[in-house]
N, C-alpha and C positions, 0 to 999 in steps of 0.2 A: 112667115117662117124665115130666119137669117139662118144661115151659116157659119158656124166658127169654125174661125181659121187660124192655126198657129201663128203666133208673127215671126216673120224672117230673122234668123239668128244665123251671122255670116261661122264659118267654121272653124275649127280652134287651131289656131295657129303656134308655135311654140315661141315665145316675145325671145328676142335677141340679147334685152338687157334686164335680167330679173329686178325687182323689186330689190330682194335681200344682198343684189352685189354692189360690190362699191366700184368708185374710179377716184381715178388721182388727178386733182387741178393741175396741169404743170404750166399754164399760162394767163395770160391775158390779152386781151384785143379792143382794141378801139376805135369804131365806125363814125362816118362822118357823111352826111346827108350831100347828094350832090344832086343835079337837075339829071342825070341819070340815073341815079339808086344812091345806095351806101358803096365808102369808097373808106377798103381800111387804112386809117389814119399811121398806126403805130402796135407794134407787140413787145410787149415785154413777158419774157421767158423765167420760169422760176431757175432757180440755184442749182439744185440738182433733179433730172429727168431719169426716170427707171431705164432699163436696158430695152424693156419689151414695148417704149414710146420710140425710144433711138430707131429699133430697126426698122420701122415705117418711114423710116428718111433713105434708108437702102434698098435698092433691090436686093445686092447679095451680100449682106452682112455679113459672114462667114469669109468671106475675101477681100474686104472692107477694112482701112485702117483704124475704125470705130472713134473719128475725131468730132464728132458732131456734136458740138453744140460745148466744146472743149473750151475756144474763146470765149464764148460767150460766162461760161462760170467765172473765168478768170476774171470777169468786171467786178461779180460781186466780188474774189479777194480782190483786188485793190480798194477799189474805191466805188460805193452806191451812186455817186455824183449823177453819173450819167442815166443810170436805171430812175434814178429819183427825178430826173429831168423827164424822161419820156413818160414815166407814171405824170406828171404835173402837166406836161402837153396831153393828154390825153384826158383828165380832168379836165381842164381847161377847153380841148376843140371839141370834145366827140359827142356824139348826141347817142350813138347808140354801143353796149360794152356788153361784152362776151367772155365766158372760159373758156379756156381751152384744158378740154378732159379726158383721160384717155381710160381702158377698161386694164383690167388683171385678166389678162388671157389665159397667163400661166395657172391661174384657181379654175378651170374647165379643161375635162377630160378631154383635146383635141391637138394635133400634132401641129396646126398652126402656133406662131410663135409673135406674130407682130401684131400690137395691139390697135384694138379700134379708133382713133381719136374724131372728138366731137369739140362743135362750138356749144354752150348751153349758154342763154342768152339772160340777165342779170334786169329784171323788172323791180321798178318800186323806189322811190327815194330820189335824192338829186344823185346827180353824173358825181359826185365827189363821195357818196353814202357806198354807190354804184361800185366805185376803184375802190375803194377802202377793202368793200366788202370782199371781191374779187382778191385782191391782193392777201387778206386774211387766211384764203383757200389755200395759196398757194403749197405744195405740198401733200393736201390732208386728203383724207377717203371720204369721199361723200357718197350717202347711200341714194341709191337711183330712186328708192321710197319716196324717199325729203323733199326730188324734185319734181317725180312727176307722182301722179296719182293710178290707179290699177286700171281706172276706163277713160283715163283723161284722151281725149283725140291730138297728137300731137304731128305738126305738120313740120315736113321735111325739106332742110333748107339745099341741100347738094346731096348725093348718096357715091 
């Protein structure tokens, strides 16, 4: 005679990042393999970043001259030269490329206001398919669906 027994079903937890929400790329990142880990190489930042990505650079954004990331647009109007250069170094050295993604805070009912941001790491094709792709994002809403799956186990690089 056995016994059955339910199998262990850990408890429902409420996920942090639905399925049906999206986030906005507003970077890139390029890692580079060193005899102690990965050592990031270079970032290039999109064009324009939302308000609710800026105030995660502040503590008190409300008293904050809110210049962040002010030069940095200014390259794209003059001139890409230089952004097309660190995209081309980072093709060229990196072995391992990331976005950089941040959530819509402001679309949930909660008084926080600074959004999440994550690296999400860019698998598949050469280090040039990699930046292309990456660079493509820049900008756009990507639904968290697309990247991850509903029971995928995903492991946590910093929190």
């Amino acid at each position: 005679m056995t016994l059955l027994r339910e199998p262990f079903l850990p408890p429902r937890v409420a996920p942090l990042f639905l399925p049906s929400s999206r986030e906005f790329v507003i970077g890139l990142v390029g890692y580079i393999e060193t005899p102690r880990g990965l050592r990031a190489l270079a970032t290039v930042w999109a064009e324009t970043i939302g308000e609710e990505a800026k105030r995660r650079f502040y503590k008190s954004w409300f008293s904050s001259k809110k210049k962040a990331f002010t030069k940095y647009a200014a390259k794209y109007a003059e001139s890409k030269e230089e952004i097309d250069a660190t995209i081309a170094r980072i093709t060229k050295y990196a072995t391992v490329v990331r976005v950089i993604a941040h959530t819509q805070i402001s679309k949930i009912p909660t008084p926080q206001k600074k959004a999440h941001i994550m690296e999400v790491q860019i698998n598949g094709g050469s280090i040039a398919e990699k930046v292309a792709f990456g660079v493509s994002l820049f900008e756009q809403q990507v639904a968290v669906g697309d990247i991850f799956t509903e029971t995928e186990l995903i492991d946590t690089i910093a929190v």
